[in-house]
C-alpha positions in Angstrom: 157.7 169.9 85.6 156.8 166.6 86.9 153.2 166.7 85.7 152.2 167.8 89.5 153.7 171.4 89.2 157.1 170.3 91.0 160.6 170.1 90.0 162.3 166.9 88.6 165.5 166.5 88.3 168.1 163.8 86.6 169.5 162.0 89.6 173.0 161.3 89.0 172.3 160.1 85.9 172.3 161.7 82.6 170.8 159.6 80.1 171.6 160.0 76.1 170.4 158.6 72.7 173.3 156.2 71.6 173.8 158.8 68.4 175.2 161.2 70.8 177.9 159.4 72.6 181.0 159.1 70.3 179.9 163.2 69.9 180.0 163.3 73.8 183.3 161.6 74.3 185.0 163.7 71.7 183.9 166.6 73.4 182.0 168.1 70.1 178.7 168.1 72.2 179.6 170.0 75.7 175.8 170.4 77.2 172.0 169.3 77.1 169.1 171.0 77.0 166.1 169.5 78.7 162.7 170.4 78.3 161.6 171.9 81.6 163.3 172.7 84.8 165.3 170.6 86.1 167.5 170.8 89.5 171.0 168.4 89.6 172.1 167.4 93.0 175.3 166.3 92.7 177.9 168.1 90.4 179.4 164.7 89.5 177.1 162.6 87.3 177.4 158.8 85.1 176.7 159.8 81.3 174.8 156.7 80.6 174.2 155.5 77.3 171.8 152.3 75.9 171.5 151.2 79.7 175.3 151.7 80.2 177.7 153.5 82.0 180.0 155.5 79.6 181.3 158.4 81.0 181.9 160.4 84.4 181.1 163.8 83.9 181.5 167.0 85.9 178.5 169.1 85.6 180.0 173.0 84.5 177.0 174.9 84.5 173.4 174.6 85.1 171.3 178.0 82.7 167.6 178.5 82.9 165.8 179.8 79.9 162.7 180.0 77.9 162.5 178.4 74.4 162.6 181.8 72.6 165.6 182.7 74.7 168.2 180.3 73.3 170.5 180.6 70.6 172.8 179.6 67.7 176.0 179.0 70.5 173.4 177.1 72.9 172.8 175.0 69.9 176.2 174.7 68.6 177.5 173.6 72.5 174.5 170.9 72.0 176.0 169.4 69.1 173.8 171.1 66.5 174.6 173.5 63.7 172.0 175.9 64.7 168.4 176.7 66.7 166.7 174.8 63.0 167.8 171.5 63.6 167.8 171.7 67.7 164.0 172.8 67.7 163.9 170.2 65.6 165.1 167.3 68.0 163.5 168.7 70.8 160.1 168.6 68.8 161.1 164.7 68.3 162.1 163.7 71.7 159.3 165.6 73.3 156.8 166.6 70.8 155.0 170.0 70.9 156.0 172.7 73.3 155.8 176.6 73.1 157.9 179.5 72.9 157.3 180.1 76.6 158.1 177.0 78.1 161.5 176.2 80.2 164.4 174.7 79.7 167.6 173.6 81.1 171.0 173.9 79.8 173.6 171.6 81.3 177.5 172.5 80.3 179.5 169.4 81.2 182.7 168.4 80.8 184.2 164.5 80.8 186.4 163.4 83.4 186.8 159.9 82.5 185.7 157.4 80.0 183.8 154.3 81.7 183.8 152.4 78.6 186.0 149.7 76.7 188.4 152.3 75.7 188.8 152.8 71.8 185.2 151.1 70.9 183.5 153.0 68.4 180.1 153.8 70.9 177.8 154.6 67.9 177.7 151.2 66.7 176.5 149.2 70.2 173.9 147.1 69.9 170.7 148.7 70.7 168.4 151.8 69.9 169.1 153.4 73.5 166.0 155.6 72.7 164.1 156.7 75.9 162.1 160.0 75.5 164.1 162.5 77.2 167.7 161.0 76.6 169.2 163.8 74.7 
């Protein structure tokens, strides 16, 4: 929610922590799950990382569910070995939420690196922290 009951969504922009990137371009973390409802507009979206462009993405699948509803494989699609250590992320990024509250699973897949090809991402300068950027 957008704090005035509506829907937000991403843009065409996905925005990620820099830790996440080399995962995301090796294809060991195939979605992101967002805290809250969110509704993508375009199918075709920039994976930007620490302010930069790093990937073109297709989006796969867009899943709706409620905190209590996800699993082990929604996890371990999110780069995570289980529900333990995602609930434990999300708590970071977002802080509290309940049991009840919605989120959105986005399945994409890389088309096409934007990136100096071959640089290790993880190690760019910068935190590329921004609550939300999962």
């Amino acid at each position: 929610m957008d704090g005035k009951g509506g829907v937000r969504g991403p843009g065409r922009r996905l925005k990620f922590k820099k830790r996440y990137l080399q995962m995301i371009l090796e294809g060991r973390k195939r979605s992101t799950i967002r805290l809250g409802r969110l509704v993508l507009r375009d199918r075709l979206l920039t994976i930007v990382g620490d302010g930069k462009p790093i990937a073109l993405a297709r989006v796969d699948e867009v899943t709706y569910k409620k905190v209590r509803e996800l699993t082990d494989e929604d996890a371990r699609v999110d780069g995570f070995r289980g529900l333990i250590e995602l609930f434990r992320e999300l708590r970071r990024i977002y802080g509290d939420f309940g049991l009840e509250d919605d989120v959105t699973i986005i399945r994409f897949t890389v088309l096409r690196r934007l990136d100096n090809e071959g640089q290790d991402l993880a190690r760019l300068p910068g935190s590329g922290s921004s609550r939300g950027s999962r």
